[in-house]
The first five atom37 places (N, CA, C, CB, O) and aatype in JSON, in Angstrom:
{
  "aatype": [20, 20, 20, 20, 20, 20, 20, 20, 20, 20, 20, 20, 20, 20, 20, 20, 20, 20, 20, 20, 20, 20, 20, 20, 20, 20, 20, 20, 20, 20, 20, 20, 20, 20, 20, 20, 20, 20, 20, 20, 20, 20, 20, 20, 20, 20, 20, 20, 20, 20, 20, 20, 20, 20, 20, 20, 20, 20, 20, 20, 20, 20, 20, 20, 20, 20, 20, 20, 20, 20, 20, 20, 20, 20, 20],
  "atom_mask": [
    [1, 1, 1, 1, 1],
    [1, 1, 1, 1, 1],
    [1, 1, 1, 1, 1],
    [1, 1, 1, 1, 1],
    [1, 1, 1, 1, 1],
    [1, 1, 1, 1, 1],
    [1, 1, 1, 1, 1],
    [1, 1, 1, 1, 1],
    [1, 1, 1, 1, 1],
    [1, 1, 1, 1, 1],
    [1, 1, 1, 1, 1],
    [1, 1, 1, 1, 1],
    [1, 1, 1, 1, 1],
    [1, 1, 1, 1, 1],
    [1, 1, 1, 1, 1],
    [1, 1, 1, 1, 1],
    [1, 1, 1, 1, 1],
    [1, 1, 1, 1, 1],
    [1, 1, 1, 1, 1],
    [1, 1, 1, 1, 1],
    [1, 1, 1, 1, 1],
    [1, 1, 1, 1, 1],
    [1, 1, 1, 1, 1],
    [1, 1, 1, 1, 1],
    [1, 1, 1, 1, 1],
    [1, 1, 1, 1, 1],
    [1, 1, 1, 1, 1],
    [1, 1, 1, 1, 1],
    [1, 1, 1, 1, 1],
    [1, 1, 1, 1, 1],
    [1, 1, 1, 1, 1],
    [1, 1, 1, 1, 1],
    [1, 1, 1, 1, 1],
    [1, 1, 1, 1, 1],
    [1, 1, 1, 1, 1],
    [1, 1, 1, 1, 1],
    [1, 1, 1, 1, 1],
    [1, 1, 1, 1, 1],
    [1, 1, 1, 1, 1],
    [1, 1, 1, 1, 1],
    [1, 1, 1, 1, 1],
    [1, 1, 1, 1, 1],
    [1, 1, 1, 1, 1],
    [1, 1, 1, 1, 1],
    [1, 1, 1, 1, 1],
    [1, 1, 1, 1, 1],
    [1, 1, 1, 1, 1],
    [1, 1, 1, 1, 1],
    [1, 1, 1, 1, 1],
    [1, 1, 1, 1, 1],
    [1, 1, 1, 1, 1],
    [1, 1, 1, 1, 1],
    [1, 1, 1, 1, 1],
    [1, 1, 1, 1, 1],
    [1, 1, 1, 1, 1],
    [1, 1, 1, 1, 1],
    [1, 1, 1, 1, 1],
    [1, 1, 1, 1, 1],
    [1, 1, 1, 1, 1],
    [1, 1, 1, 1, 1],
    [1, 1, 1, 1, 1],
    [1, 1, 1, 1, 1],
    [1, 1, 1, 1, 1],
    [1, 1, 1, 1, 1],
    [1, 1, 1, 1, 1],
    [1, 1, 1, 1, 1],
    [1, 1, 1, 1, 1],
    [1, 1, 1, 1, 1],
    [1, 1, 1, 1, 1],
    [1, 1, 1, 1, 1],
    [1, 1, 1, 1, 1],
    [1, 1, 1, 1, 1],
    [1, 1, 1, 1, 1],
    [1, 1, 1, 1, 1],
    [1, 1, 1, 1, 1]
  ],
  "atom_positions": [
    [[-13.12, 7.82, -4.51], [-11.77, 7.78, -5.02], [-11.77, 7.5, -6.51], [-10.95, 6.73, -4.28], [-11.12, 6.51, -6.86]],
    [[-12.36, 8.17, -7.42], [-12.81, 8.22, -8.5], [-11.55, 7.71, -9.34], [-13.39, 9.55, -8.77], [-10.84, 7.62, -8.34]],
    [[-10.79, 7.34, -10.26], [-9.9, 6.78, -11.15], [-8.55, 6.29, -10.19], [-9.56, 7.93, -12.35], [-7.48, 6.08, -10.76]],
    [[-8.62, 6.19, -9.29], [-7.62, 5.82, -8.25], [-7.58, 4.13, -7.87], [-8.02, 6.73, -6.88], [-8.31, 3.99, -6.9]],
    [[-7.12, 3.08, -8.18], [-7.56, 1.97, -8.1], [-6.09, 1.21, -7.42], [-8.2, 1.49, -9.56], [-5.02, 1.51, -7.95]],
    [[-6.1, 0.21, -6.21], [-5.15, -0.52, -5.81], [-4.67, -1.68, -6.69], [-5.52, -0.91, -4.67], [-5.61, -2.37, -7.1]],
    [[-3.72, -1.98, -7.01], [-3.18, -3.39, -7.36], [-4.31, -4.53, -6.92], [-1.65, -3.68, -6.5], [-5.11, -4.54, -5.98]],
    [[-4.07, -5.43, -7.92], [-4.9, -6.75, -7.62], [-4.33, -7.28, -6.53], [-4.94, -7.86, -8.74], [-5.24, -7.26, -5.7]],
    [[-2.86, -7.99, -5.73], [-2.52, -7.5, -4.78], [-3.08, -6.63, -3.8], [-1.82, -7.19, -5.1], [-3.09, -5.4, -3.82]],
    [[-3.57, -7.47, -2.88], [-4.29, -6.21, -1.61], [-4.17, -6.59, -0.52], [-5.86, -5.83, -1.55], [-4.08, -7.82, -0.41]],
    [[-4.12, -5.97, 0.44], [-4.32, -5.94, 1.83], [-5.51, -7.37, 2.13], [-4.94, -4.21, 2.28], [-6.72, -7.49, 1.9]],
    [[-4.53, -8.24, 2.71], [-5.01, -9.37, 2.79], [-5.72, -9.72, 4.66], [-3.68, -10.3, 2.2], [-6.71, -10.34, 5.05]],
    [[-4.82, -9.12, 5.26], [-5.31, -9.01, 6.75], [-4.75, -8.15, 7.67], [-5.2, -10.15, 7.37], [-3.56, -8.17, 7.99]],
    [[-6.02, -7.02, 8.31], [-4.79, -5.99, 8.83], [-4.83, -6.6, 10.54], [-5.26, -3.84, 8.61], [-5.79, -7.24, 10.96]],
    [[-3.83, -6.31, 11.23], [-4.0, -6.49, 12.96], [-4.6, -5.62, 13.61], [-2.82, -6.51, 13.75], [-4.85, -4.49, 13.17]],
    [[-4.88, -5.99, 14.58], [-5.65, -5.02, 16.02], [-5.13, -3.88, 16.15], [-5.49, -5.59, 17.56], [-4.05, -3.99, 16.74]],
    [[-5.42, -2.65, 15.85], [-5.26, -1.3, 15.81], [-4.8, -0.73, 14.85], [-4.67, -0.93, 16.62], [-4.7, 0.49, 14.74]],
    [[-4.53, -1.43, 14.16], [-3.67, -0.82, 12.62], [-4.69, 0.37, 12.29], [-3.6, -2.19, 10.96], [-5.66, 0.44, 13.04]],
    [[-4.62, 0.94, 11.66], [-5.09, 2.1, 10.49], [-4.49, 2.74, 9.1], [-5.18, 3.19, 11.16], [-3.33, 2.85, 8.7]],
    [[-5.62, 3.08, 8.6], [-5.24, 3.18, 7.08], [-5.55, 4.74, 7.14], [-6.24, 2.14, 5.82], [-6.44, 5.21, 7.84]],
    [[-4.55, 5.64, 6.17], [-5.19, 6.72, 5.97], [-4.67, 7.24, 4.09], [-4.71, 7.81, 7.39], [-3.64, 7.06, 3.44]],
    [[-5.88, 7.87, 3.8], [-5.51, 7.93, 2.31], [-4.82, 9.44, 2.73], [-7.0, 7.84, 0.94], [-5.18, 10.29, 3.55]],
    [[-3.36, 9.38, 1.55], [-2.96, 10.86, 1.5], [-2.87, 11.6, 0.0], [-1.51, 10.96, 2.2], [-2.95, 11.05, -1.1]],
    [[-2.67, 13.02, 0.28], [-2.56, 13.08, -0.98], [-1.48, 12.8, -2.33], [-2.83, 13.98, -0.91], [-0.25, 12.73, -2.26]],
    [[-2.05, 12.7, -3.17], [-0.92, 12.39, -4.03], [-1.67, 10.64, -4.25], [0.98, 12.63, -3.11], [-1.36, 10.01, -5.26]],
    [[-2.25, 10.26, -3.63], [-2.88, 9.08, -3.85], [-2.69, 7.75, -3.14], [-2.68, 8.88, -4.98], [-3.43, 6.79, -3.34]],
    [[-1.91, 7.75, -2.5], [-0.82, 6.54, -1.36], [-1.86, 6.23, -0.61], [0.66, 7.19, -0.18], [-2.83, 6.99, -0.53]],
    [[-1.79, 4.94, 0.1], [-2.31, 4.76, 1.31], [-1.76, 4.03, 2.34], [-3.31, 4.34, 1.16], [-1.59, 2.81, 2.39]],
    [[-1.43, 5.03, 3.34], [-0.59, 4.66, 4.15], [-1.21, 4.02, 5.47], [0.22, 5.73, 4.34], [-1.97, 4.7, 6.16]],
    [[-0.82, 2.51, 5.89], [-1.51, 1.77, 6.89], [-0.1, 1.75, 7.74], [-2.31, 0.21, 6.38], [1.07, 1.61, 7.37]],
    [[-0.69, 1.96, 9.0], [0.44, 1.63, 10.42], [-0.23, 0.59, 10.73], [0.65, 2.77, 11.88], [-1.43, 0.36, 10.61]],
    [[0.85, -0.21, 11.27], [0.19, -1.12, 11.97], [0.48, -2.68, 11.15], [-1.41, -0.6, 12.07], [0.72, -2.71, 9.94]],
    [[0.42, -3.79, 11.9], [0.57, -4.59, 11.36], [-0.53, -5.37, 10.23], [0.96, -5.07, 12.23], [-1.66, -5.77, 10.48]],
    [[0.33, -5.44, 8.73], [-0.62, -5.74, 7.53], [0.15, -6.71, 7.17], [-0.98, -4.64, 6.37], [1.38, -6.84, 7.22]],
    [[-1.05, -7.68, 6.63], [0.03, -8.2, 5.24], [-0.63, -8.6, 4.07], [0.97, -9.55, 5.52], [-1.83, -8.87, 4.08]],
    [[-0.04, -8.64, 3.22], [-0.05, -7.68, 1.79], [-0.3, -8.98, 0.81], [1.72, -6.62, 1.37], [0.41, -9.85, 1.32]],
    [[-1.11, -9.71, -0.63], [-0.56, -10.92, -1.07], [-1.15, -10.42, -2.03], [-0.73, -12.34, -0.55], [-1.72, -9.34, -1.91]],
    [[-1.16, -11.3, -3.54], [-1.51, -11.05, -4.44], [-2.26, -11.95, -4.48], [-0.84, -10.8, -5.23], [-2.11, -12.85, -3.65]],
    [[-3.31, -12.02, -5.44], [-4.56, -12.58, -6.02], [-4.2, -14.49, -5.89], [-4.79, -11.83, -7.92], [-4.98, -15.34, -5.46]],
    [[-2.52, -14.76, -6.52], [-2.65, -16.35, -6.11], [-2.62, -16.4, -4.73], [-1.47, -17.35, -6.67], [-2.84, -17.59, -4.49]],
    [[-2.45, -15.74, -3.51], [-2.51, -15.94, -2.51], [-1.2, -15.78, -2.38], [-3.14, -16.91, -2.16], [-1.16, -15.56, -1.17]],
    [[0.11, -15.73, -2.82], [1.36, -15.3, -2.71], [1.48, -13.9, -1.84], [1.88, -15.2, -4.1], [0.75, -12.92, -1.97]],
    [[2.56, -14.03, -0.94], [2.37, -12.9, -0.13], [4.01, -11.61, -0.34], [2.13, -13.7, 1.66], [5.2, -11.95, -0.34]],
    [[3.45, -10.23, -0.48], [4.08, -9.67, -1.01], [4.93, -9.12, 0.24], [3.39, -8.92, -1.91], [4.31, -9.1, 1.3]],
    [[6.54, -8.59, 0.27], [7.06, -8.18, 1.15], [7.27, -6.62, 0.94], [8.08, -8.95, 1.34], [7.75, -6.17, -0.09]],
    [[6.77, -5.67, 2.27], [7.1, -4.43, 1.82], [7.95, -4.07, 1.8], [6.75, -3.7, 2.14], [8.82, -4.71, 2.38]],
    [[8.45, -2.42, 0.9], [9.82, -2.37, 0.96], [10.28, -1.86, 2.27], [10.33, -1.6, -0.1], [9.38, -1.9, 3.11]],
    [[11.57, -1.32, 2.77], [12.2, -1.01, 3.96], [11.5, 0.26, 4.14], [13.79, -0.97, 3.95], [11.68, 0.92, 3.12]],
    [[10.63, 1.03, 5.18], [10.09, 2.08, 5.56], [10.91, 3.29, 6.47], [9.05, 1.56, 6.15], [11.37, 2.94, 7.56]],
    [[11.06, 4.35, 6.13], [11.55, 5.44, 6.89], [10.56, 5.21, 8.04], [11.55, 6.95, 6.13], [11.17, 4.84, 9.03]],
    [[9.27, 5.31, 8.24], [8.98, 4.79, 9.72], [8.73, 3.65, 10.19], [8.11, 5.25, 10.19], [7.65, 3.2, 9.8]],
    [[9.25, 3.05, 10.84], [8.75, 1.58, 11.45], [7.55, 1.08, 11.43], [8.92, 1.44, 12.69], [7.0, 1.27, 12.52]],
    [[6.75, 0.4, 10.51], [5.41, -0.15, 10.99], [4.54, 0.33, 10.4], [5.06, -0.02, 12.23], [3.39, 0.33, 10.84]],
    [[4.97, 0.99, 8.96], [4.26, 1.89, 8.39], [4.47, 1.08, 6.87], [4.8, 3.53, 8.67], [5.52, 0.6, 6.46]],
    [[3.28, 1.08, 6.27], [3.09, 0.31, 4.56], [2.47, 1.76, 3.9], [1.57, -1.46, 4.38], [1.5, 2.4, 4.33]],
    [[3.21, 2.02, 2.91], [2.37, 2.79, 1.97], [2.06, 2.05, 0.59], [3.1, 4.13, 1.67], [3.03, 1.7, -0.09]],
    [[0.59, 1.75, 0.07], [0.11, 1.66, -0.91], [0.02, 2.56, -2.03], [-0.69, 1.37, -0.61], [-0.2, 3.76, -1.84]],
    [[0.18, 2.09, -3.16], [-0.5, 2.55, -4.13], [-1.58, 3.15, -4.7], [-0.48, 2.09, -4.43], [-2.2, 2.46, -5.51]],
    [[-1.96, 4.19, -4.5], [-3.6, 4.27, -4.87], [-3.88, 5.58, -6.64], [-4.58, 5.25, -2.88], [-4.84, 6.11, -7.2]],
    [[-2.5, 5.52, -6.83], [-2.36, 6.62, -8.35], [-1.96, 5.38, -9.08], [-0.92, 8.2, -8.45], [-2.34, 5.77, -10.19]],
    [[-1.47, 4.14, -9.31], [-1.61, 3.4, -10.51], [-0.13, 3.62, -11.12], [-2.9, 3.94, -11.47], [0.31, 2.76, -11.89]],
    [[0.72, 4.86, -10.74], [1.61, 4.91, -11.56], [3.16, 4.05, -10.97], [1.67, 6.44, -11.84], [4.14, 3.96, -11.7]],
    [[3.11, 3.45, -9.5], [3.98, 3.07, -9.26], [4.81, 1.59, -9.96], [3.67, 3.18, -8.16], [4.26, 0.56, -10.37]],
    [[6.36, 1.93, -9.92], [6.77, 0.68, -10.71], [6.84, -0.58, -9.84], [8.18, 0.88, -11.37], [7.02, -1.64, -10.44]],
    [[6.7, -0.61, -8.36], [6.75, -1.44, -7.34], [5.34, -1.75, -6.76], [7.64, -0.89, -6.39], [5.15, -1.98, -5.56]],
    [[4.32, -1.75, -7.77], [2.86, -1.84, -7.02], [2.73, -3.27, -6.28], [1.54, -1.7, -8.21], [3.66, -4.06, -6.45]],
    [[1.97, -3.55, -5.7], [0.89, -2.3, -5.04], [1.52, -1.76, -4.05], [-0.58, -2.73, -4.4], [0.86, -1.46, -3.06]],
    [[3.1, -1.47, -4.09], [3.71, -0.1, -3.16], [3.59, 0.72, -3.67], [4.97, 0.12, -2.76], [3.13, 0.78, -4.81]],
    [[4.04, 1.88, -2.82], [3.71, 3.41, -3.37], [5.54, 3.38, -3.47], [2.62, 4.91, -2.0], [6.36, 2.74, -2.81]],
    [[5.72, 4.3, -4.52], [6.99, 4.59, -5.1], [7.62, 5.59, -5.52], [7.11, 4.1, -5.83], [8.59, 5.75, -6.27]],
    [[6.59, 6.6, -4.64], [6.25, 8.15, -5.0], [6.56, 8.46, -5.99], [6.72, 9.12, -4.33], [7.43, 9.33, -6.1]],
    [[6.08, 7.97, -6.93], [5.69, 7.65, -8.83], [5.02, 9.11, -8.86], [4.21, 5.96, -9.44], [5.42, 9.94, -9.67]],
    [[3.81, 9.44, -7.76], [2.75, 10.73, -8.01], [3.58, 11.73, -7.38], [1.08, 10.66, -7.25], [3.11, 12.75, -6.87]],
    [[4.85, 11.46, -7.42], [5.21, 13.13, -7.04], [5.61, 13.7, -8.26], [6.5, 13.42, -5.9], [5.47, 14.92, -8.29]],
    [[6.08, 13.16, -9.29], [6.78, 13.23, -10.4], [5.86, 13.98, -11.68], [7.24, 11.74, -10.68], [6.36, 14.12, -12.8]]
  ]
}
């Protein structure tokens, strides 16, 4: 994933079956139960999802809501 880098903010612990899948455009979208904190250990809330149970990350750098995805890379 060559120049593609997540927020310092990361995926702090995912649950039993969750999965991650990278898409294009750079996002990474995890189902499943995650949760999300930044580097002080502060924990980040995702925003409201068109699918239930679904986190999309950041993985293009350009979003203004990192480490959400903000479909910044469609633009």
């Amino acid at each position: 994933m060559s120049g593609r880098l997540l927020h310092p903010a990361a995926v702090r612990g995912i649950g039993p079956g969750a999965t991650g899948t990278w898409k294009p455009g750079g996002r990474l979208v995890i189902e499943g139960a995650v949760v999300v904190g930044k580097n002080d250990g502060d924990i980040r809330i995702p925003p409201p999802a068109k699918v239930p149970g679904q986190v999309k990350l950041c993985g293009c750098g350009q979003s203004s809501n990192r480490p959400f995805c903000d479909g910044s890379h469609k633009r």
